[in-house]
N, C-alpha and C positions, 0 to 999 in steps of 0.2 A: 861561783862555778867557773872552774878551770875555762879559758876563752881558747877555740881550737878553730879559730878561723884563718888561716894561713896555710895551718898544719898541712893538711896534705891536698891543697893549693900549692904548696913552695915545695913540698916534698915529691908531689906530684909532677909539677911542672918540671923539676930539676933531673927527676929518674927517668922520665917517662919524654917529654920531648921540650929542648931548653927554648922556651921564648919566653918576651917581655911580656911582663905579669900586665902590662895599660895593655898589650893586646886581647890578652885574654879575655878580660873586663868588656873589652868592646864589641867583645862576639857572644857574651854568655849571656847578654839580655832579650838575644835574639833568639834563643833556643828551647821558648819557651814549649811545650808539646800541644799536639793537634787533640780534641778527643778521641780517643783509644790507645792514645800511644804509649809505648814509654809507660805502661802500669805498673806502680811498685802495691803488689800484695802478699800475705802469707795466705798458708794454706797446708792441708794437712796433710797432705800427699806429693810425690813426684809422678805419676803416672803423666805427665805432661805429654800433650800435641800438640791441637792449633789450638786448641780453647782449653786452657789450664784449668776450668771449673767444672769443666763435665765431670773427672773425677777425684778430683779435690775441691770438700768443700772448705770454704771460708771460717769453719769453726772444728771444736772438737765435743763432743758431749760427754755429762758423768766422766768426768775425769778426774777427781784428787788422785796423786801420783806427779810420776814423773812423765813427761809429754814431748816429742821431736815434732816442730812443727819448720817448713819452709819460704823461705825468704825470694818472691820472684819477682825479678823483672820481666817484663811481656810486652810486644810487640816494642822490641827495640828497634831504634830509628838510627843508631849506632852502630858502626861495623864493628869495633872495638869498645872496651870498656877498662880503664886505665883504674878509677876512682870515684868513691860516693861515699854519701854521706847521706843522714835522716837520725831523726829519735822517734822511739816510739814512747807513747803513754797510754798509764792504764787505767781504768772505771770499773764501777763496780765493786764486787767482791775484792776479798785479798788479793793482791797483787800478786805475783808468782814471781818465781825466782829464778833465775834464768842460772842451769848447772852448767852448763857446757856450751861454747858458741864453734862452729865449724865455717871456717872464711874458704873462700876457692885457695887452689894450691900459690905458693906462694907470694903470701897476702898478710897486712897487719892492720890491725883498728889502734888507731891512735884515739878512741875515743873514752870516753867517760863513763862509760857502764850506761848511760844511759842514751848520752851520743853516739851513736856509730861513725865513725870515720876512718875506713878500708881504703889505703892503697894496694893498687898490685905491680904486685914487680914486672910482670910482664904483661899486656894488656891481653885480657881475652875476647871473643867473639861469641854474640850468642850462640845457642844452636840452631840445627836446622830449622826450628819452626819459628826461630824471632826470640826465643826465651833467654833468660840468663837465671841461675840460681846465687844470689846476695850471698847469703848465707844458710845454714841452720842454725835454731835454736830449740836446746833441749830444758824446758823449763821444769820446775817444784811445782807445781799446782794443789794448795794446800785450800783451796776453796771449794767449798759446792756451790756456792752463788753462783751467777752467772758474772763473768769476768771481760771486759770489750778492753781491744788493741786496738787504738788509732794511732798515726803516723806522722807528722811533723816536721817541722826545721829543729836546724841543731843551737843547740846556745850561740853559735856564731855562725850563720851560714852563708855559703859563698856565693849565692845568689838570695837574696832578700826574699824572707818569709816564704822559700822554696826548699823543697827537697831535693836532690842533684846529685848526679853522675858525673863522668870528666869522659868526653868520647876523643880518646887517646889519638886519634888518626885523623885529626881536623885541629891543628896547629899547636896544640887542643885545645877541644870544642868545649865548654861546661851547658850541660841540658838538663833542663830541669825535669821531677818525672812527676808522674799525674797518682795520687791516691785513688786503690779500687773502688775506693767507696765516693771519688768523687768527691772527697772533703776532707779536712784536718780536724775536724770538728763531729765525724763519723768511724764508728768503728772500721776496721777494715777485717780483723778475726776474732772471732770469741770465744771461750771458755765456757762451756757450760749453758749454752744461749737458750737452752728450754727446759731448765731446772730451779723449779722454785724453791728450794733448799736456800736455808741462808746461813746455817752453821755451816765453822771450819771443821778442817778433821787435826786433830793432835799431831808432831811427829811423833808418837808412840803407834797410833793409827795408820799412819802411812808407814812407818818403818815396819809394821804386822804384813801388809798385804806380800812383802817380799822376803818373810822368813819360810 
């Protein structure tokens, strides 16, 4: 597997604000988050405030098709946001297939289809209530089983067996973020999560519901 641990460490540091990569190193093991902080979850809506889950929940149900689900950072501890990184993995059912990925404006994943690693050209800010949106992904959902997202490090990550952001405006800062679910080892969104269907559907099946 392609090794992308520098990538947008060197790409980052160099667009974004130039120092010596030992500094960096020496302040990213400090940044580790508080509980609540810094939450990297999806979810199936934007109607975001102060608590992203009042009306987004953490899954989608009966759904074979095609699916937009959102990518959020929550309570950011970050005035800015330069760069990040994470993989996600899937259980369960058939995996889904991810059609379309949408990054914030001016933005490139130098990852691996199954690593993410987004720099931005220009660093942003969350918004008013603490949040940031990662990305969207719009996935194939070709299963009725129930299908679990958990969240991860990347095949190279720039802080050891962490998920990570670059908080652009502190020398930069690299901070690691916290899974919703409180574990790498727990789902954080699901598919189908109270469907006991265990058949796929065809792409003849799915290509029907949109003629």
């Amino acid at each position: 597997m392609r090794k992308v641990f520098g990538t947008w460490a060197l790409v980052g540091l160099i667009a974004l604000a130039p120092v010596a990569v030992s500094s960096v190193c020496q302040t990213a093991f400090a940044a580790l988050p508080q509980p609540g902080d810094d939450l990297f979850g999806i979810y199936a809506g934007t109607n975001f405030n102060e608590d992203p889950s009042d009306d987004n929940p953490p899954y989608v149900d009966a759904v074979p098709g095609a699916v937009t689900v959102y990518v959020y950072l929550t309570n950011v501890t970050a005035p800015t946001i330069g760069a990040y990184e994470f993989a996600l993995n899937y259980s369960g059912g058939t995996a889904p297939q991810i059609l379309a990925t949408a990054l914030p404006p001016e933005s490139i994943d130098l990852g691996n289809g199954k690593d993410f690693v987004v720099i931005l050209e220009t660093p942003m800010p969350p918004d008013p209530y603490g949040h940031f949106v990662l990305m969207s992904l719009t996935y194939l959902v070709i299963d009725t089983a129930p299908v679990q997202i958990a969240v991860g490090p990347t095949s190279a990550p720039m802080l050891p067996n962490q998920i990570s952001y670059l908080d652009a405006a502190l020398s930069p800062h690299i901070r690691a973020m916290n899974p919703l679910s409180g574990s790498f080892d727990d789902p954080i969104f699901s598919f189908n999560p109270t469907n006991p269907a265990v058949e796929s559907m065809s792409w003849s099946d799915i290509k029907s519901q949109y003629r």
